[in-house]
C-alpha positions in Angstrom: 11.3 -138.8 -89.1 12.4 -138.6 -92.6 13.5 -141.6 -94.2 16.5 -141.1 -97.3 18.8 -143.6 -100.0 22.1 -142.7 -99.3 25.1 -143.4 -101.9 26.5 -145.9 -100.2 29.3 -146.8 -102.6 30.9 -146.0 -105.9 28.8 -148.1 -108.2 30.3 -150.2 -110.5 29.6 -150.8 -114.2 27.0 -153.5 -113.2 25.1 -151.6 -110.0 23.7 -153.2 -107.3 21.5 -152.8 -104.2 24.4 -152.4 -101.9 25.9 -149.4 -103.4 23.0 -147.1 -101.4 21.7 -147.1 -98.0 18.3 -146.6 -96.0 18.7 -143.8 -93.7 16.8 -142.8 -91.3 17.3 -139.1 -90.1 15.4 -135.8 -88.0 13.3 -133.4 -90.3 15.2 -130.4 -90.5 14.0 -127.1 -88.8 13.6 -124.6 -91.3 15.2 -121.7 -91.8 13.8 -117.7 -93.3 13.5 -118.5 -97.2 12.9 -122.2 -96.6 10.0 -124.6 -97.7 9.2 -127.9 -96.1 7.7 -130.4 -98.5 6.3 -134.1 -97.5 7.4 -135.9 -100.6 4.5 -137.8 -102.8 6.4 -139.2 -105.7 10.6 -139.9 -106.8 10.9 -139.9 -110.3 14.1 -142.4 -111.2 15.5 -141.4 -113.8 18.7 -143.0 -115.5 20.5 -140.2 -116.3 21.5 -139.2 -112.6 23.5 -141.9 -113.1 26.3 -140.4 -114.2 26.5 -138.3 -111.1 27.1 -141.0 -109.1 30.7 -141.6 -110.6 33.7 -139.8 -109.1 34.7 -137.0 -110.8 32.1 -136.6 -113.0 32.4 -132.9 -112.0 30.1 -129.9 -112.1 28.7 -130.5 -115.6 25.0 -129.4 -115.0 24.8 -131.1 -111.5 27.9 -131.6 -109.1 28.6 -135.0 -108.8 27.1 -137.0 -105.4 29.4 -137.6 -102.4 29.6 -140.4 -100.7 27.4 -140.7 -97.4 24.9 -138.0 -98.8 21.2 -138.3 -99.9 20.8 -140.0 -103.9 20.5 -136.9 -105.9 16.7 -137.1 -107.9 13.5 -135.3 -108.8 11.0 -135.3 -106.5 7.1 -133.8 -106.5 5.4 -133.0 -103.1 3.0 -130.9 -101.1 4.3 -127.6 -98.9 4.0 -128.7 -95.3 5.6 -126.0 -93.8 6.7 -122.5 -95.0 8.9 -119.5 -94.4 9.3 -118.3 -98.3 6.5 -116.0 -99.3 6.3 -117.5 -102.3 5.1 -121.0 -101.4 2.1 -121.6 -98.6 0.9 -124.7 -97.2 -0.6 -127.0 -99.4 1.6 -126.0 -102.8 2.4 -128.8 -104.8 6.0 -128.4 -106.5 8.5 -130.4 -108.2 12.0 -129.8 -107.8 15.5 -131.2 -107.6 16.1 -132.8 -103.9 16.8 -135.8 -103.6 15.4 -139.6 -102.6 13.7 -138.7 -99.0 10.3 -138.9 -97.8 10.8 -134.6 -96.6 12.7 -132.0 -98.4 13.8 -128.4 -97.3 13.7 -126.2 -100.8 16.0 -123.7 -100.2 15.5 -119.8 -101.5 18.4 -120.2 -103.7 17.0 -123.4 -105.3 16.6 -122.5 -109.0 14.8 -126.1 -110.1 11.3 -125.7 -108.1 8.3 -125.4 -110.1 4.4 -124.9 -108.8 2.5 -128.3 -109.6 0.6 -127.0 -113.3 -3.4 -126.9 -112.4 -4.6 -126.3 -116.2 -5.3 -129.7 -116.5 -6.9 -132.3 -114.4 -5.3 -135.5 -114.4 -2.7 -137.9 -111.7 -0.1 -135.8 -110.1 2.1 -138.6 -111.1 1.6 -137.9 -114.7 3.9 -134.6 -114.0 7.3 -136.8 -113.5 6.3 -138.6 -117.1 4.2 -137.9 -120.0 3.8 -134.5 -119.1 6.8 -133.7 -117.5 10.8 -133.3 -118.4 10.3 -137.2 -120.2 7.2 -136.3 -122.4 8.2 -133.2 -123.5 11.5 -134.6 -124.2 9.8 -136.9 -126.7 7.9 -133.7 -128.0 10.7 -131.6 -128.3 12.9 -134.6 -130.3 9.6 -135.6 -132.5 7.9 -132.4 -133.4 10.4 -130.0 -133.3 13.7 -132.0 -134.6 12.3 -135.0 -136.0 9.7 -132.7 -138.8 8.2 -136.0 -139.2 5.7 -136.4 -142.5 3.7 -138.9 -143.6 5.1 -142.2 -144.7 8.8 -141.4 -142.7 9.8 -144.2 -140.8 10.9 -143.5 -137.6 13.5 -145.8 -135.5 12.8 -145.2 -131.4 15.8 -146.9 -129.2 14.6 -147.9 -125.6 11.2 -147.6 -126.9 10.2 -149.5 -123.8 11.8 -146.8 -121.9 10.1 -143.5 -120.3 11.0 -141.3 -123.2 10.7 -143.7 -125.8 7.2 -144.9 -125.4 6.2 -141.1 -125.6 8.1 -140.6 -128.6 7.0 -143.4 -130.2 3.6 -142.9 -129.9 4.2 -138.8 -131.1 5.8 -140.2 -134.4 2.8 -142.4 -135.0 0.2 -139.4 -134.5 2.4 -137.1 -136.9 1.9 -140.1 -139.7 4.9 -142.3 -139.4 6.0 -146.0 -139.6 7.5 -146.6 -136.1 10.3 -149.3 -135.6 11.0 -149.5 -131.9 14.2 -150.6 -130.2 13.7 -152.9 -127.0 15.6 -155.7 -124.5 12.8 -158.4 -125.0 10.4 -160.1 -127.5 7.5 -159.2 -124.5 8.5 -155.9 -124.6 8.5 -155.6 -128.6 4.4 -157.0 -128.5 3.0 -155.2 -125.6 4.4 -151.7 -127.4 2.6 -153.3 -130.9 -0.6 -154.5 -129.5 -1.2 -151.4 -126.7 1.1 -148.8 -128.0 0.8 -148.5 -132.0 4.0 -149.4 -132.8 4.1 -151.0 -136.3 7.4 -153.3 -135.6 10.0 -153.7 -133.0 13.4 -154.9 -133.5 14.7 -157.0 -130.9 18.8 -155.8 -130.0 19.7 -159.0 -128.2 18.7 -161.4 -131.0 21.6 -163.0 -132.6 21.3 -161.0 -135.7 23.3 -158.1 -135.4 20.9 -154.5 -135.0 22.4 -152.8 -137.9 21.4 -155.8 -139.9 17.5 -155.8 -138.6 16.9 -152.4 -138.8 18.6 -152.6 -142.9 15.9 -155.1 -143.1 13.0 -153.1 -141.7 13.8 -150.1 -142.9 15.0 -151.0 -146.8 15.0 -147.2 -147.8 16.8 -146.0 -144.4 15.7 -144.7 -141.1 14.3 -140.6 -141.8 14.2 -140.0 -137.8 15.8 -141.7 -134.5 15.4 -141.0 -131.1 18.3 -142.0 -129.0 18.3 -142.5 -125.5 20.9 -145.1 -125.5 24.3 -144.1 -127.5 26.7 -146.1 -128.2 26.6 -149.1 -130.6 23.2 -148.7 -131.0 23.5 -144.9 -132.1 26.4 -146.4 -134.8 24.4 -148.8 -136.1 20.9 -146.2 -136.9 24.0 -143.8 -138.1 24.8 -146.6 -140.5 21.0 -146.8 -141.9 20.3 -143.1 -141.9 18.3 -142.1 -144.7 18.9 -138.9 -147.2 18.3 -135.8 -144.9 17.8 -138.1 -141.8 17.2 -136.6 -138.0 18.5 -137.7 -135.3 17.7 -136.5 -131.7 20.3 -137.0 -129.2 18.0 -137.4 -126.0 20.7 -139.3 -123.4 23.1 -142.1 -123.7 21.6 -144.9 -120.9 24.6 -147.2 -122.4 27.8 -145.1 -120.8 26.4 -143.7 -117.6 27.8 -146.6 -115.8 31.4 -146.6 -117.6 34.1 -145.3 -115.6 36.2 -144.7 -118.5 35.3 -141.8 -121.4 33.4 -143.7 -124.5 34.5 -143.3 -127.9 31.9 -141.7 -129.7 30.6 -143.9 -133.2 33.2 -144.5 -135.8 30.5 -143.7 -138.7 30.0 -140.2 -138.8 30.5 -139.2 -142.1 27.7 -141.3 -143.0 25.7 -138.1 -141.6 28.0 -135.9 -144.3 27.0 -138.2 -147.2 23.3 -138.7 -146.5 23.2 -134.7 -145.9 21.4 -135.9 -142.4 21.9 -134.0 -139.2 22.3 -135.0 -135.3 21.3 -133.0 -132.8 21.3 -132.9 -128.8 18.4 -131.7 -126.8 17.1 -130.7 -122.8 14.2 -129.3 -121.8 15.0 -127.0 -119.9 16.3 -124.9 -122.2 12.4 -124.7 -123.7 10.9 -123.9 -120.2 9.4 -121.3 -121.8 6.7 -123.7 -123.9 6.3 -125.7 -121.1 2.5 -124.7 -121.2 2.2 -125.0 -124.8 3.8 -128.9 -124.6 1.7 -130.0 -122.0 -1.5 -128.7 -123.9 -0.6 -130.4 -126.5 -0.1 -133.6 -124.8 -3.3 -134.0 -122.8 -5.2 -133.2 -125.9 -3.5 -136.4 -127.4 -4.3 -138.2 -124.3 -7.9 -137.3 -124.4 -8.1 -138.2 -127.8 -6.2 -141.3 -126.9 -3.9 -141.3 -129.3 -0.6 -141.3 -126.5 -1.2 -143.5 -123.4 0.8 -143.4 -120.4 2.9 -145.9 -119.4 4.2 -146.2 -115.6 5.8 -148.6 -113.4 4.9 -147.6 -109.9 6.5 -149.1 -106.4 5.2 -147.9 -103.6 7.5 -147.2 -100.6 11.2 -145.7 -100.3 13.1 -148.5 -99.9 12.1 -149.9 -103.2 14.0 -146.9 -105.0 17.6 -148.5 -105.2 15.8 -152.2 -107.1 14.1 -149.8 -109.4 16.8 -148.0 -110.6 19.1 -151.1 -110.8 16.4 -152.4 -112.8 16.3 -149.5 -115.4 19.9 -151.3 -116.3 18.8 -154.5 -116.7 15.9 -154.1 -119.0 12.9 -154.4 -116.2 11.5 -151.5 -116.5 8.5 -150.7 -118.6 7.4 -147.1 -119.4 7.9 -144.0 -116.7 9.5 -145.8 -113.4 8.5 -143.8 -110.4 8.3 -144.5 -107.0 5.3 -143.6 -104.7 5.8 -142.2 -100.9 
């Protein structure tokens, strides 16, 4: 039997357990072209959050119906095959969806073979070495051109991405000023992570004004993951020839209505600095050459991972609530 999360409901701006479903349903029969795979890990991510909303159209997924499996990324072993291309015992990540079992399909474009160059957790594929790390790569190394003495501003630096990018801005010689929900938080990512100082968005000081505080000469790179406010107020502390790396926007996946964007752009025209969006898969082709890169700074232990783990399907709907409320820490992933 083959347990699933359904979409239960529409969620709202604040989600809830309620709005999805535990399932229980038959283990397809596959068909010529088909792959069975018994599922090992869900990655949650925030950003299929957006799908979730009615109408948010075909814009790089379709969005989720009602009544239908939660749409996710999943890693897992080949049980069962009729595609010549896969045999028993492959272990591939691909877009399915929050089940214990998923049929790949021939015409499934997302699937890609479990990497063997290096030896490590297969877990560490759905996070520091997967779509998140190399996210954090992509916006530190390749936009962010970071030198020594920069100061770099990470938003939801507590977050899956953020932690990663962090971490990368340190190794590549800068002062790191993370963004986070909680004073916790801000000294576990000091003491264990190598971040110099974090600035805490829910004080009573408004962020623009802590992070003019911090970062006196002006912010030369930001990661943002969140959008927003936040994204207006490192806009309004960008330095001369700043960088900013548009990585997602965790703060209007749950609007129902479109977001203004921030009201401070020409600040980018007069400090010369330049904004720019990213996704990985557009890079597939260095996928190798990221993830070498990465281990080597985990052996060297200059980047650590950082997971939150629950084990067990029906813990998948808490988790990703939780990713809204500030409860998460690091790469959330469940375990099957």
């Amino acid at each position: 039997m083959n347990k699933q999360i359904l979409l239960n409901k529409r969620p709202q701006k604040i989600m809830t357990s309620d709005d999805f479903k535990l399932e229980i349903v038959d283990i397809p029969k596959l068909k010529d072209g088909e792959v069975l795979l018994k599922n090992s890990y869900l990655s949650i991510d925030a950003g299929f959050r957006f799908w979730m909303n009615e109408g948010s159209g075909n814009n790089i997924l379709p969005a989720m119906a009602l009544g239908q499996p939660v749409q996710g990324i999943v890693l897992g072993t080949v049980i069962e095959s009729k595609n010549p291309s896969y045999k028993q015992g492959d272990k591939l990540m691909t877009r399915s969806a929050w089940q214990e079992y998923s049929v790949i399909t021939a015409e499934n474009d997302t699937v890609y073979p479990l990497p063997t160059a290096w030896e490590c957790d297969d877990s560490l594929y759905l996070g520091v070495l997967g779509e998140t790390g190399m996210s954090a790569y992509i916006g530190t190394v390749d936009m962010g051109q970071l030198k020594q003495g920069d100061t770099a501003l990470i938003s939801a630096a507590a977050g899956a991405a953020g932690i990663v990018a962090g971490q990368i801005a340190k190794i590549n010689g800068a002062k790191v000023i993370g963004i986070t929900s909680s004073d916790q938080k801000s000294q576990k990512l000091i003491n264990e992570f190598g971040f110099d100082r974090c600035l805490n968005y829910k004080s009573s000081t408004p962020l623009s004004e802590l992070i003019a505080d911090e970062c006196p000469n002006g912010v030369d790179y930001y990661f943002d993951s969140v959008g927003g406010q936040m994204l207006e107020d490192a806009i309004a502390n960008i330095a001369q020839n700043g960088r900013i790396a548009l990585c997602g926007a965790i703060a209007s996946y749950s609007s129902l209505e479109p977001q203004l964007g921030p009201k401070n752009l020409f600040n980018l025209v007069v400090r010369q600095a330049s904004m720019k969006g990213l996704m990985t898969h557009y890079e597939s082709d260095r996928y190798d050459e990221m993830r070498g890169q990465l281990f080597k700074w985990m052996q060297q232990g200059t980047l650590k991972n950082a997971e939150s783990c629950f084990e067990g399907i029906e813990h998948a709907p808490a988790a990703f609530c939780g990713m809204f409320t500030g409860n998460n820490f690091g790469k959330t992933i469940i375990k099957l």
